[in-house]
Structure formats: structure tokens, C-alpha cells
DODO-718921 format. One record per residue (C-alpha): residue in one letter; x, y, z. Coordinates in steps of 0.1 Angstrom, whole numbers, plus 5000, padded with zeros to 4 digits. Example, Ala and Ser with C-alpha at 12.3 -4.5 7.8 and 13.67 -1.06 7.14 Angstrom:
2
+---------+------+-------+------+
| residuo | east | north |   up |
+---------+------+-------+------+
|       a | 5123 |  4955 | 5078 |
|       s | 5137 |  4989 | 5071 |
+---------+------+-------+------+
END
This chain:
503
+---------+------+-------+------+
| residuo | east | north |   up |
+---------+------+-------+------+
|       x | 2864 |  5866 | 3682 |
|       x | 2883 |  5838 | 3693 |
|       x | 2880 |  5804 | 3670 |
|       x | 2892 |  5772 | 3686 |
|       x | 2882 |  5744 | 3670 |
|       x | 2870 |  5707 | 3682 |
|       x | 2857 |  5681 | 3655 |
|       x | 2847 |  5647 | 3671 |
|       x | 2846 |  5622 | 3644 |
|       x | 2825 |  5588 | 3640 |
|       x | 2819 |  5567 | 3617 |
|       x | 2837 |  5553 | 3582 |
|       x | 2863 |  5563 | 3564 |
|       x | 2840 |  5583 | 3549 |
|       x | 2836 |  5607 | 3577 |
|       x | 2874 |  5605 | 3585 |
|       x | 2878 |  5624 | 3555 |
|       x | 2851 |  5646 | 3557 |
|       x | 2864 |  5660 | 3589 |
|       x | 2899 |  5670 | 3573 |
|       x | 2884 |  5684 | 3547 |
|       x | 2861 |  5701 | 3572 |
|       x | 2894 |  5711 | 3591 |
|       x | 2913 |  5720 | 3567 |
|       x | 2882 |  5747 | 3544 |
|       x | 2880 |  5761 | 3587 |
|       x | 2918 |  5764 | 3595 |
|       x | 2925 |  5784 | 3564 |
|       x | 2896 |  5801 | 3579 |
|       x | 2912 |  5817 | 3607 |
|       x | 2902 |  5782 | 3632 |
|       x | 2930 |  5770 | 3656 |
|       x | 2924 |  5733 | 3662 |
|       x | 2923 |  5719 | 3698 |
|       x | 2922 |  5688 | 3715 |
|       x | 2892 |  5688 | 3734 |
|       x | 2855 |  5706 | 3737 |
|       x | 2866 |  5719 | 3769 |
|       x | 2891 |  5744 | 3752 |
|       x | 2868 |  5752 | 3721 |
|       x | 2844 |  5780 | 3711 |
|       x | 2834 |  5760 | 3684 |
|       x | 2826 |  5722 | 3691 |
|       x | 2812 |  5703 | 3656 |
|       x | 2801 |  5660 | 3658 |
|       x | 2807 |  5646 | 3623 |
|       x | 2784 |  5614 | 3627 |
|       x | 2771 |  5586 | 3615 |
|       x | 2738 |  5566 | 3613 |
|       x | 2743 |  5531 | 3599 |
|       x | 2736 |  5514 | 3632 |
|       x | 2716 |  5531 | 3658 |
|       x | 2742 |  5526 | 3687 |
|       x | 2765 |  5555 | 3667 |
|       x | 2735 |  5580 | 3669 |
|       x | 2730 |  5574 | 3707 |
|       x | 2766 |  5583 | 3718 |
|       x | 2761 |  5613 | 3695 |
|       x | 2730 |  5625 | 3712 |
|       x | 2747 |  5612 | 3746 |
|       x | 2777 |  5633 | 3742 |
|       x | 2753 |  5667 | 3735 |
|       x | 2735 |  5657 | 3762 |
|       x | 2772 |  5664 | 3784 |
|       x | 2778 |  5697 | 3765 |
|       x | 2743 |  5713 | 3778 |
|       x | 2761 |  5727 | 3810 |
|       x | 2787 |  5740 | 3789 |
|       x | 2767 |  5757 | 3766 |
|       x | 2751 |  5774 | 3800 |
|       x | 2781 |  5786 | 3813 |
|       x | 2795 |  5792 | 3780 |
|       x | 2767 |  5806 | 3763 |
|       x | 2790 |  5814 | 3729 |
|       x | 2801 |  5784 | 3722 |
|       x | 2789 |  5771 | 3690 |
|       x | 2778 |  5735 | 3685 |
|       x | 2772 |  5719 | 3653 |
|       x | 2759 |  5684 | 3644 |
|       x | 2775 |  5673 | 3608 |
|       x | 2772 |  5648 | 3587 |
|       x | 2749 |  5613 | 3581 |
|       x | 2729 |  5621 | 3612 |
|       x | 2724 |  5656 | 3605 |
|       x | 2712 |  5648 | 3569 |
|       x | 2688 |  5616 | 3588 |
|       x | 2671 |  5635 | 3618 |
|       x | 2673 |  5671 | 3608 |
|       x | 2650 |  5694 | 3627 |
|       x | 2646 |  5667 | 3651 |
|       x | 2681 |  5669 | 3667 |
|       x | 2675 |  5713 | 3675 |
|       x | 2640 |  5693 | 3698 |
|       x | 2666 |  5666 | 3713 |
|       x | 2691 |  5691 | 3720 |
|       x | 2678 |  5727 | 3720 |
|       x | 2717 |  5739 | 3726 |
|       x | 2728 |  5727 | 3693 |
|       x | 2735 |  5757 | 3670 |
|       x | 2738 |  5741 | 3634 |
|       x | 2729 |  5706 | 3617 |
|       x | 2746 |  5703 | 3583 |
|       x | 2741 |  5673 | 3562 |
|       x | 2773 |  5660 | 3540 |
|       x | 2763 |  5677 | 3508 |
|       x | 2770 |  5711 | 3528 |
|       x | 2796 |  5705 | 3545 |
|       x | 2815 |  5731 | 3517 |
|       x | 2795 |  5761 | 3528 |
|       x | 2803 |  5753 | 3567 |
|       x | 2830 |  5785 | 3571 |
|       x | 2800 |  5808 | 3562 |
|       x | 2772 |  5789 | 3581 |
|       x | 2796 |  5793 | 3616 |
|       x | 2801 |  5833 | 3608 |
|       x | 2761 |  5836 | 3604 |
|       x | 2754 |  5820 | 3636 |
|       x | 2781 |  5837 | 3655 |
|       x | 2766 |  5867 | 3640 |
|       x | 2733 |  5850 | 3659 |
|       x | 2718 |  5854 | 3630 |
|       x | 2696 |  5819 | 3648 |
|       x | 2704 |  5780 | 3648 |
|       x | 2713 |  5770 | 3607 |
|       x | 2695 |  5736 | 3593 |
|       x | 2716 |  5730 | 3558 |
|       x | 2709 |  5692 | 3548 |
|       x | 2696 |  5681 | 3513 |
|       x | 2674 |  5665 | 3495 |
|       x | 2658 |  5634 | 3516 |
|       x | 2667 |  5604 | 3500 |
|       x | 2632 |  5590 | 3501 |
|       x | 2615 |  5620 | 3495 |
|       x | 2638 |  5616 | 3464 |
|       x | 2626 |  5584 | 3455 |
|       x | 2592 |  5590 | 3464 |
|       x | 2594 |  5619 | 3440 |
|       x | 2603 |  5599 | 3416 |
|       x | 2575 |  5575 | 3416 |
|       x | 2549 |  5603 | 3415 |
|       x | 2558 |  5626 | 3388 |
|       x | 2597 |  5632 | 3382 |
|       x | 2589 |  5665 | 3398 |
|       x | 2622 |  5676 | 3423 |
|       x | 2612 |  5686 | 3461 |
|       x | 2628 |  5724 | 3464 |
|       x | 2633 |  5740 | 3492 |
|       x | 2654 |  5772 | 3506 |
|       x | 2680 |  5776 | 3533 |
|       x | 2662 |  5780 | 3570 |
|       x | 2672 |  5798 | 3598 |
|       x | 2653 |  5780 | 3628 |
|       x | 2634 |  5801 | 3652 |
|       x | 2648 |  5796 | 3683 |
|       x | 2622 |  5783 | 3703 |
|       x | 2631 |  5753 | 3683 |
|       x | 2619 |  5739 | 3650 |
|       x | 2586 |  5722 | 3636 |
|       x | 2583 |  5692 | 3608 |
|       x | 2574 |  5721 | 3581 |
|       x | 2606 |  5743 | 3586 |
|       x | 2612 |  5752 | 3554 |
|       x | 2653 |  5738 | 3543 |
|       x | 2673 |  5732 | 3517 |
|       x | 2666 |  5703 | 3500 |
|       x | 2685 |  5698 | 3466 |
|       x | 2714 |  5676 | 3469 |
|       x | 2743 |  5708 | 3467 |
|       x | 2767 |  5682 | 3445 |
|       x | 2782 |  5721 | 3432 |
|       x | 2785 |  5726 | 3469 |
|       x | 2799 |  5697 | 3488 |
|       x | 2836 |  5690 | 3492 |
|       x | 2832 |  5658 | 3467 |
|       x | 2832 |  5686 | 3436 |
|       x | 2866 |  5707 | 3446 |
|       x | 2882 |  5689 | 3476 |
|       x | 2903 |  5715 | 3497 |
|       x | 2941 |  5709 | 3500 |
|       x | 2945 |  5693 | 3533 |
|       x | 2978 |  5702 | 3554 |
|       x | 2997 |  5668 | 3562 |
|       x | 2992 |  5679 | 3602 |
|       x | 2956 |  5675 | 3597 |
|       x | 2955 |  5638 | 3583 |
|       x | 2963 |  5613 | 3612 |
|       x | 2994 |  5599 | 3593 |
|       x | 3014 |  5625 | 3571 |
|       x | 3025 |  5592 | 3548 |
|       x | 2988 |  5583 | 3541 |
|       x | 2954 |  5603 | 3522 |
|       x | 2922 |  5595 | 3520 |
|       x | 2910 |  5604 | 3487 |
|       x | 2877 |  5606 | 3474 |
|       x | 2867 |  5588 | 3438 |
|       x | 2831 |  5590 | 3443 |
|       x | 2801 |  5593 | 3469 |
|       x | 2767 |  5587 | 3475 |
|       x | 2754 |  5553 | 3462 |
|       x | 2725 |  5537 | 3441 |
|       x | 2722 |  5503 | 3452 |
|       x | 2691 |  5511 | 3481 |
|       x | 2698 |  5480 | 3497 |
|       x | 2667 |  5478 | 3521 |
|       x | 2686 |  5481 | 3555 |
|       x | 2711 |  5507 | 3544 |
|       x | 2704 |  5545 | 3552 |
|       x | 2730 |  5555 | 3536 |
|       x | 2716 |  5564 | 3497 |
|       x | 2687 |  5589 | 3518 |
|       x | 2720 |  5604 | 3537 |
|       x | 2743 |  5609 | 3514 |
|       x | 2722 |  5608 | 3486 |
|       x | 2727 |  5594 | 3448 |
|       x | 2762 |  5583 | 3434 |
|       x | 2784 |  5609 | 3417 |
|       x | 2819 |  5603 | 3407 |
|       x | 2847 |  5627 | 3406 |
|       x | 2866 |  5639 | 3373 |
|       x | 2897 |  5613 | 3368 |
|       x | 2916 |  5646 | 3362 |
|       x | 2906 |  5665 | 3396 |
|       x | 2916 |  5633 | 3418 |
|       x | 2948 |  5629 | 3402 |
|       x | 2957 |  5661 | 3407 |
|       x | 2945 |  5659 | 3445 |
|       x | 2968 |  5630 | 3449 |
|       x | 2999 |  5647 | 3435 |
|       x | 2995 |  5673 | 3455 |
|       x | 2993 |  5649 | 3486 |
|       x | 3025 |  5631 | 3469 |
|       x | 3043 |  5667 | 3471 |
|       x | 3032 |  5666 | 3509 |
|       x | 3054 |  5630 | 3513 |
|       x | 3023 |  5608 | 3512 |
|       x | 3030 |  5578 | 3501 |
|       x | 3000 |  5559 | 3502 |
|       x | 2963 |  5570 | 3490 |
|       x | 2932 |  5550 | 3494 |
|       x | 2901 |  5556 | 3470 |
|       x | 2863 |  5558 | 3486 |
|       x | 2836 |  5554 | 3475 |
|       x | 2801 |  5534 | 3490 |
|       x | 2802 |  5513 | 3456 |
|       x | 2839 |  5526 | 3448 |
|       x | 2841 |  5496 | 3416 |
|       x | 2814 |  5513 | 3401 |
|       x | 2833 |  5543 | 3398 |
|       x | 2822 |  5562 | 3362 |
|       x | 2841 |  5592 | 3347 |
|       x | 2823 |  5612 | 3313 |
|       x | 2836 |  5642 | 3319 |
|       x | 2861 |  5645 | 3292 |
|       x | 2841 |  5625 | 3265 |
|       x | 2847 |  5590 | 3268 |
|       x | 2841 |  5566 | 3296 |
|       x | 2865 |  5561 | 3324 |
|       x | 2865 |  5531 | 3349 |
|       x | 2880 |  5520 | 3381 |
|       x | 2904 |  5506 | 3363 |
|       x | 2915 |  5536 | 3342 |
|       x | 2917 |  5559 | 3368 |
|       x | 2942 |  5533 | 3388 |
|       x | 2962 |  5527 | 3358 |
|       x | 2967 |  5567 | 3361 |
|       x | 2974 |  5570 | 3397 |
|       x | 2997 |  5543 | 3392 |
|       x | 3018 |  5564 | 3368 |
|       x | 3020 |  5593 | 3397 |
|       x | 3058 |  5594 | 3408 |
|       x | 3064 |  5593 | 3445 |
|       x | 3036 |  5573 | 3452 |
|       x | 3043 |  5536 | 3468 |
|       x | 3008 |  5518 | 3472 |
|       x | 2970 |  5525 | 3462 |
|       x | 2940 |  5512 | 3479 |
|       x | 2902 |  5514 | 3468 |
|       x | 2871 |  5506 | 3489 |
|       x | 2842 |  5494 | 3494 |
|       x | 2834 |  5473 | 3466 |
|       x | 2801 |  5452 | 3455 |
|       x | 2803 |  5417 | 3444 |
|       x | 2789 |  5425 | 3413 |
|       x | 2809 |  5452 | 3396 |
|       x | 2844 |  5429 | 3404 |
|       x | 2855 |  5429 | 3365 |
|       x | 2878 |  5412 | 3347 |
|       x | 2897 |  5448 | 3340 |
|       x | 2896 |  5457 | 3378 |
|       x | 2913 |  5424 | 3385 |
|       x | 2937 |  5426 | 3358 |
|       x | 2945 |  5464 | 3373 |
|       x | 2948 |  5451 | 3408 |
|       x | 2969 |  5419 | 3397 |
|       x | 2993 |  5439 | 3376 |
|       x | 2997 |  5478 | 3385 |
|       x | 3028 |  5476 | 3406 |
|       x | 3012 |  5501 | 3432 |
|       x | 2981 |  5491 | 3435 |
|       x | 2978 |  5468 | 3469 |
|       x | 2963 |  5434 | 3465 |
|       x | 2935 |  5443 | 3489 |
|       x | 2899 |  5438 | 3480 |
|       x | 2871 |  5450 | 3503 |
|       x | 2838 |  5427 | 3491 |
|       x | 2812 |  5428 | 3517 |
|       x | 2790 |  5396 | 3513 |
|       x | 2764 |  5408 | 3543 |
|       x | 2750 |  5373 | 3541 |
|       x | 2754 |  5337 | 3529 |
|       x | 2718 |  5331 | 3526 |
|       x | 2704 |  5335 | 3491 |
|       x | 2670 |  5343 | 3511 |
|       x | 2683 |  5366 | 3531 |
|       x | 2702 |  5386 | 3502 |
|       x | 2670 |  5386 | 3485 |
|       x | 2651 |  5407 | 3515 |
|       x | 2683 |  5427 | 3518 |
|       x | 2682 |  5433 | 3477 |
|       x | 2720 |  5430 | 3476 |
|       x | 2712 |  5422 | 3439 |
|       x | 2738 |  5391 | 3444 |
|       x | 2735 |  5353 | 3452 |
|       x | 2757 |  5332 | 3476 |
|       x | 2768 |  5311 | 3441 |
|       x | 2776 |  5344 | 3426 |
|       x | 2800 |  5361 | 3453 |
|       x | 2815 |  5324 | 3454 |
|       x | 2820 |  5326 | 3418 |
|       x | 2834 |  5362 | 3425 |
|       x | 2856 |  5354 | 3451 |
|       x | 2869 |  5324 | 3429 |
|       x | 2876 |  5347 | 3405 |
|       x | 2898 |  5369 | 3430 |
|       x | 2921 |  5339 | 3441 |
|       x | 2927 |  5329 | 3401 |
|       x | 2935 |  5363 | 3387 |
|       x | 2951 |  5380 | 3420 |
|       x | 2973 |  5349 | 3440 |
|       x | 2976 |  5356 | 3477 |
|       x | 2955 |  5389 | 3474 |
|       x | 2938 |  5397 | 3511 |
|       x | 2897 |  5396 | 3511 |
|       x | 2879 |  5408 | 3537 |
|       x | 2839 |  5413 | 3542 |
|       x | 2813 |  5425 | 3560 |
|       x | 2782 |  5406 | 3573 |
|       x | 2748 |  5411 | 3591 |
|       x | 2735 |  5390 | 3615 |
|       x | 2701 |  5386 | 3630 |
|       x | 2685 |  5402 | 3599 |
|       x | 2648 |  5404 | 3593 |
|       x | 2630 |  5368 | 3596 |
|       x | 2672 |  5355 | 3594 |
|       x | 2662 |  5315 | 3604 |
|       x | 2694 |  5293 | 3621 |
|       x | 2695 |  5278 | 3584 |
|       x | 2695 |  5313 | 3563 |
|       x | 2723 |  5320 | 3596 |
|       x | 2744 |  5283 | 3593 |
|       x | 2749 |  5293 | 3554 |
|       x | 2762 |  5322 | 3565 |
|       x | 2788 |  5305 | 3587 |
|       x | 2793 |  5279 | 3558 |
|       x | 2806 |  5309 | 3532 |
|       x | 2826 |  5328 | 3562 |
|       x | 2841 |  5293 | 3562 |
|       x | 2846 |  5289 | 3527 |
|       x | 2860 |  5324 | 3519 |
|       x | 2892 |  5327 | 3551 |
|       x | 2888 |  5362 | 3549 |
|       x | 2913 |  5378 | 3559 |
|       x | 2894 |  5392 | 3582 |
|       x | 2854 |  5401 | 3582 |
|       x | 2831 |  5427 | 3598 |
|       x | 2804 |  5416 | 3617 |
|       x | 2774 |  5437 | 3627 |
|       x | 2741 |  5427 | 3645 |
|       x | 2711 |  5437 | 3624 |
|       x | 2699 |  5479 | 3638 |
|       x | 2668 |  5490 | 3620 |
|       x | 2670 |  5519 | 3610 |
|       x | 2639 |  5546 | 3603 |
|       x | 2630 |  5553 | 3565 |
|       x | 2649 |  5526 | 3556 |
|       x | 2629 |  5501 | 3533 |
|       x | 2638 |  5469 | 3553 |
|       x | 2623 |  5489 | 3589 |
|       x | 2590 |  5497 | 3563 |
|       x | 2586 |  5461 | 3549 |
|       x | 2598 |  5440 | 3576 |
|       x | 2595 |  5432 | 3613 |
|       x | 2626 |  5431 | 3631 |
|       x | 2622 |  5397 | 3645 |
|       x | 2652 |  5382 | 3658 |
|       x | 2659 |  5384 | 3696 |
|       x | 2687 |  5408 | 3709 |
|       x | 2700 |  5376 | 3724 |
|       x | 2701 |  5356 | 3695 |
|       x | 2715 |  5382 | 3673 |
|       x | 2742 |  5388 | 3702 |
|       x | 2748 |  5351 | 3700 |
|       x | 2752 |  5349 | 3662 |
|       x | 2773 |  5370 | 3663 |
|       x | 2797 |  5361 | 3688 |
|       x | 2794 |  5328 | 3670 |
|       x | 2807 |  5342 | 3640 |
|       x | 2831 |  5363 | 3650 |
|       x | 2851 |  5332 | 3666 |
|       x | 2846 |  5313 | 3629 |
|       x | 2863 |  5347 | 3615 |
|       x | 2895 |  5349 | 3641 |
|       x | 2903 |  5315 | 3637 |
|       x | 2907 |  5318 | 3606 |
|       x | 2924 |  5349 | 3611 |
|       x | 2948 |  5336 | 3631 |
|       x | 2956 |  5305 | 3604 |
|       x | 2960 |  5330 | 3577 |
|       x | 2983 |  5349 | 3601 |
|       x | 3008 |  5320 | 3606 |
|       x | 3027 |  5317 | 3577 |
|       x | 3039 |  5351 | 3583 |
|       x | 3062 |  5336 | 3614 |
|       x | 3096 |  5339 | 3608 |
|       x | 3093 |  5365 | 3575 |
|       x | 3102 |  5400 | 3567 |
|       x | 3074 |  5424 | 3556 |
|       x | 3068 |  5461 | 3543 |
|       x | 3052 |  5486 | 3567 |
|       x | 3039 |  5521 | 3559 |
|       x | 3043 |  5531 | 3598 |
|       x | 3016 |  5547 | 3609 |
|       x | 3024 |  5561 | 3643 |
|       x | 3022 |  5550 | 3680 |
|       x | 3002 |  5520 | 3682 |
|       x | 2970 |  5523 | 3703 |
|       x | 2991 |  5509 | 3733 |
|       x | 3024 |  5528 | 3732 |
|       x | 3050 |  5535 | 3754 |
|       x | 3078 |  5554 | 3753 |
|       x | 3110 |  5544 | 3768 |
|       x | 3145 |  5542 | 3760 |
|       x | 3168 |  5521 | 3747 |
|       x | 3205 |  5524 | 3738 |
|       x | 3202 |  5560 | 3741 |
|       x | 3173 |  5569 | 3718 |
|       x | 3135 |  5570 | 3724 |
|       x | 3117 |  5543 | 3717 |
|       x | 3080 |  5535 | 3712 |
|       x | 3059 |  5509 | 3697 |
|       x | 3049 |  5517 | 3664 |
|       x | 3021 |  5501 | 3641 |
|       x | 3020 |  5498 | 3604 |
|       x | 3000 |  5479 | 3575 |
|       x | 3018 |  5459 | 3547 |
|       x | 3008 |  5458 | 3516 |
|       x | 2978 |  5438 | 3519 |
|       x | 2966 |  5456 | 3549 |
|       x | 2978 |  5434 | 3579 |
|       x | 2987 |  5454 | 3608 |
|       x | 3021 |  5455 | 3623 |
|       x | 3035 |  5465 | 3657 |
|       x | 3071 |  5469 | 3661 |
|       x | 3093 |  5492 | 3684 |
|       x | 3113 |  5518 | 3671 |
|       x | 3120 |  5552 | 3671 |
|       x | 3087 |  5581 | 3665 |
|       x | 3102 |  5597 | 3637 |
|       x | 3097 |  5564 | 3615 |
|       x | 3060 |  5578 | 3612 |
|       x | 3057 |  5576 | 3578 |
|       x | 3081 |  5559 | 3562 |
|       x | 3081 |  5520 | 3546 |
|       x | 3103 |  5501 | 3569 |
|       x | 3111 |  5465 | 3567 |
|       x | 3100 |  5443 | 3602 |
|       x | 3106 |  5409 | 3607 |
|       x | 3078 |  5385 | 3623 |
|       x | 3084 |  5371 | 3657 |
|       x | 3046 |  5365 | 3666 |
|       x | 3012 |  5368 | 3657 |
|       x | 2978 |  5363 | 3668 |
|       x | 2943 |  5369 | 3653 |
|       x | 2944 |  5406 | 3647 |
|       x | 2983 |  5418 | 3644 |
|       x | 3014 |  5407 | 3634 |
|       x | 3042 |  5414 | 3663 |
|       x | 3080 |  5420 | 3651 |
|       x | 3113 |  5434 | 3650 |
|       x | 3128 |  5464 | 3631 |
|       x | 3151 |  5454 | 3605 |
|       x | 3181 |  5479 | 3610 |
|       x | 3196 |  5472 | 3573 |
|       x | 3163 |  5470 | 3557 |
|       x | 3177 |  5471 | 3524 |
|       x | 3159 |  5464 | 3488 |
|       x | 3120 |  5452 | 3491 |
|       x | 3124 |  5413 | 3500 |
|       x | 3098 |  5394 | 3475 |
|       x | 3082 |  5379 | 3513 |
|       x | 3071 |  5415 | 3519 |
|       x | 3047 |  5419 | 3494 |
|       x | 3021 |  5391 | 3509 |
+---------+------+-------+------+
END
């Protein structure tokens, strides 16, 4: 049987990494990755359901493959991930092609779920435990909802289809992360690594603790072996995940590890050049995190904080379990203890019963803070949730469209004055690869393309040099800048790190 392979990816970081991993357990497998559905025999969607606009261009894009699956009627597809774990049976009624749904706690077990459904052995549902279920459970009697694997009758599948429903922590890819092949990460000098998943915090418009269920951290000792062997590979820079990644918690060998600890580790990993961690909570920013980020010569000064809103109100209904004065405090914190570290944030406008007062504090901390840069998201209900329970989802397409727009030109102004000062200087760059808009073309006799990179605090660069710089730290000097990127010029003789680059 032939095995071409075709994973479309959306969503966070988190799914980035899923997918390699997914990629990598399938490849050892026997898979041969290819670049479109149109050459596969095996077509997976590893999606994402924080905003509803990422689960329509899922179910759009199945919608397309129907004709293939006619013609082809071999082909295997698969929906993965937050989506899969969210609709479940639903998505085999919305798109009766579809051969498997796999939520992230199974995405381990995903080799031997393709070989029984090429074996038509009928459509697989794998997810895990619903998250409100979960909670629900709680409340009644402590007593955990079990369940068994299902194979779905093909005629389709009803609401009591009897699935696996534990949360598989043994199982997922979170316990024993596969080695990943450097061809199968986007850059070969960067990792994703993950420190922890799920999350605890059930803020009420976030779907992600019934999707990816409740937060687990990984054994200080398996990630740090994971990131030497990425090291060995010639990474050179690993970034941490995690939904609440400061909360990060390691028992396993007897006493208590923190964020903080398990940097102070990596740190000591020779061959590695920086170290990132996201997404944090305003809450958990402690004094040792700071002190790690401020003084571990690896670790970037680059702190991912989202706010989601300005309004005390409004963080209330959201049950952030944080006040406007408090991420202040936080944030004042930051600037003390880590000078000219980069802060960015996210934020949600046009939230349940948000008023233009809850929304003008909003603009008042976005205004206050000169992120670096911010996030900004119109409010999308989303089913189960506790906010789409509790809550009518008042606010008027056009007025969220219009906060938001609003906002966003606070943010890139600011943007673009924070970018300034870096006119005229020489920074850092782990490059990347071709930037989104690259050419090639040549120059004195050599290829030439334009490249983009991050420094140190996560600006991007775009420079034009040669495509075998993919990879490397190379030294650029600024020539322009707008909002979003920093525009400049390789510096041939790059020499030592200049003290400029590490801003």
C-alpha cells in the first residue's frame, strides 16, 4: 500500500508541534510526506477551535475533498486535534467522507488507528474525556466518565456512540515526545518543545481546558533530554509551551521544580544560543521567573502576558482571576527586574455585555503597556464554553469589527515607535528561511533571496542574503522599519555579538 502523507496545520504553536510530532511517529512509519492532498493517500487536518472562523475553513476544506474521496475512494482522511476532541461524532454527520477524528490526547496511537482503517476495519472516533463532562463529573460525585474505543458504523454516527473518554495522558505525545528529524520542523535552527499541556484556569470563553483537557507538566529530565537531542540536530533555539507555561510544576523526582528551575537547566545545555517560553498568565509572573529571565544568559528577554482586557468588569465575566491594577503591577514589575525586555499580549474585544467604557479602559492599558506588539481578536462564542452558557453574546458584529480595528491602530503605532530606535543599529538574527515574500535573484555571482529572522526579543528581520544562512545567527544592520519588521543589511564581517544586538 502506498503511504503519501498530507498534514494541513491550523492553529497555535500548539498544533505546529503536534503535527511534527504527528510527522515524525508516521514517517518512521513507513509515510512519505507530500506537499499537497492532491498527491496523498492519506490527507489529516490538525485544527483548532478557539474562534469559530478556524473550524469553518476546516469544514470548508472537507467540503472540497468530497469529490476526491469519490474518485479516490482509498484515500484516507482524518480530522485531528482541538476540533476533533470539540465536535466528535458530529464532524463523520458534516462530512460522511472523513475516515478518523482523533482528539490531541491520541494523537500517540495515530500510526495504528490509520492501519485499522486501511484495513476498513470502519471510520475511528479516538478523543477523550470531554472537558465538561469532566467538570460536571466532578460536581456530582467524583465518579470518572469511561468509555471504550468506537468503531463508527458507517452509515454515520449517533450522540450515544460509545468512545473513549479518559484523558490517554500515558498515550499522548506530551508523555514520550518522538525524535523529530530537523527536515520536518520548518527551520532546522529552531524546536518547539513541549513543557506542559492542557490548562486549569477555565476561563469562561476559552474551549481550550474541554479540548485539551487538565494541565500536566512534563519531567524536567525528559525535556532536557528532548532538547539535547534537538541541539545534536544543530538547533539552536527552543521555545517552551505550554497554555499557562509559568505554571509549569515538576514532582517527579521528589521535590518541586518550577519554571525557573527547569530554565536554569536548559540554560546549562551546550550548543544552545537562546530559550523562549510561552504563554504566560499575569498571575504566576514570580520574582524567580524574572530573576531567570533577567539573568540566564540564554534565555530571551521575551514575555508573552496576555491581558485579554483592561476592564476590571470585564475580566471578572471572563474569570481571568486578575485585575487591570494587578497586570499593571505585573507589567511594572517586568520593566524593573528585566530593562528593555519585549511584552506582548493578547486581547478580546466585543466581549459579553463589553460597554464603550469596559472597551476605552482597554485602549487606556494597550496605551499604558507599548507592547511590543498585541493580539487582537473579536469576541467568537464558542459551544460548551461557560461564557456562551451564562452570557448573551451581545455586541454587534460591527461594533466588535470596529473595536477592533480601533485597537489594532493604537497597537501599530506603538509598534512602529518602539521600532525606531532600532534605525541605524546592528542586531542578532536566528534566520529563519525565505521570508513570506521572497525572491530569488542574483547578485555578484551567488543566489540571493530575502531572508527573515527574529532577534533576541522576537522582532522580525528581513534581510537579503544567500539560502544557506537558514539557520544560522547572523548579524544585520537596520536601514528601515515599520510597524511589523525591521528591514536591513547583512553584515559581511559580522564578528563578536555587538551589546546593540541583544535589544
Amino acid at each position: 500500500m502506498s503511504k503519501r502523507l498530507y498534514i494541513h496545520t491550523v492553529g497555535c504553536q500548539m498544533n505546529v508541534l503536534d503535527s511534527e510530532l504527528v510527522a515524525a511517529a508516521l514517517v518512521e512509519a513507513g509515510y512519505e510526506l507530500v506537499d499537497g492532498p492532491g498527491r496523498a493517500d492519506t490527507i489529516l487536518f490538525n485544527t483548532c477551535s478557539v474562534r469559530q472562523h478556524a473550524e469553518d475553513k476546516i469544514y470548508s476544506a472537507l467540503g472540497r475533498l468530497k469529490h476526491l474521496k469519490e474518485h479516490r475512494p482509498n484515500t484516507i482522511i482524518g480530522v485531528l486535534g482541538c476540533m476533533a476532541q470539540k465536535d466528535q461524532a458530529a464532524i463523520f454527520r458534516r462530512a460522511a467522507h472523513v475516515d478518523l477524528v482523533v482528539g490531541p490526547g491520541q494523537l500517540s496511537r495515530l500510526p495504528a488507528i490509520l492501519e485499522e482503517v486501511a484495513a476498513r476495519r470502519g471510520p475511528r472516533l479516538e478523543v477523550g474525556l470531554d472537558g465538561m463532562a469532566q467538570i460536571q463529573g466532578e460536581r456530582k460525585a467524583g465518579v470518572p466518565l469511561l468509555g471504550t474505543s468506537s468503531v463508527v458504523p458507517k452509515g454515520g454516527a449517533s450522540e450515544n456512540t460509545a468512545w473513549n473518554k479518559q484523558w490517554h495522558t500515558s498515550d499522548s505525545f506530551a508523555a514520550d515526545d518522538p525524535p523529530r528529524p530537523p527536515g520536518l520542523r520548518p527551520s532546522s535552527g529552531q524546536a518547539l518543545v513541549r513543557a506542559m499541556f492542557g490548562c486549569n484556569q477555565r476561563c469562561t470563553y476559552c474551549i481550550v481546558p474541554r479540548v485539551r483537557g487538565p494541565e500536566q507538566s512534563r519531567p524536567a529530565a525528559e525535556i532536557v533530554a528532548e532538547v539535547r537531542r534537538l541541539v545534536d540536530q544543530g538547533c539552536l533555539e527552543v521555545t517552551l509551551l505550554g497554555q499557562t507555561v509559568n505554571r509549569y510544576s515538576d514532582r517527579s523526582q521528589g521535590r518541586r521544580l518550577r519554571l525557573a528551575d527547569l530554565l536554569a537547566r536548559l540554560d546549562c545545555v551546550d550548543g544552545l544560543r537562546r530559550l523562549r517560553f510561552v504563554t504566560n498568565h499575569p498571575r504566576y509572573m514570580t520574582a524567580d521567573l524574572l530573576a531567570a529571565v533577567r539573568d540566564l544568559p540564554k534565555v530571551s528577554p521575551y514575555l508573552h502576558v496576555p491581558a485579554q482586557s483592561g476592564s476590571n468588569r470585564i475580566l471578572r465575566r471572563m474569570r481571568r482571576g486578575h485585575t487591570a491594577e494587578a497586570y499593571r503591577e505585573m507589567l511594572q514589575r517586568v520593566r524593573q527586574e528585566v530593562p528593555g525586555a519585549a511584552v506582548t499580549s493578547d486581547f478580546i474585544v466585543g466581549f459579553c455585555g463589553e460597554t464603550e467604557a469596559d472597551f476605552a479602559q482597554t485602549v487606556e492599558l494597550v496605551r499604558w503597556g507599548r507592547f511590543k506588539n498585541s493580539f487582537i481578536f473579536k469576541y467568537s462564542p464558542r459551544p460548551l464554553t461557560p461564557a456562551a452558557e451564562l452570557f448573551a453574546d451581545d455586541c454587534p458584529e460591527a461594533v466588535k469589527r470596529r473595536r477592533n480595528n480601533d485597537l489594532l491602530a493604537i497597537q501599530n503605532a506603538i509598534s512602529l515607535e518602539e521600532n525606531q530606535p532600532f534605525l541605524g543599529r546592528r542586531v542578532e538574527i536566528l534566520v529563519e528561511g525565505p521570508s513570506k515574500a521572497a525572491r530569488r535573484r542574483q547578485a555578484d555571482g551567488r543566489q540571493v533571496v530575502q531572508l527573515a529572522g527574529r532577534t533576541v526579543c522576537d522582532r522580525i528581520v528581513v534581510f537579503d542574503g544567500p539560502p544557506e544562512l537558514a539557520g544560522k545567527m547572523v548579524q544585520v544592520q537596520i536601514e528601515q522599519v515599520d510597524a511589523f519588521t525591521l528591514f536591513g543589511r547583512l553584515c559581511e564581517a559580522a564578528g563578536g555579538p555587538n551589546p546593540q544586538s541583544q535589544i
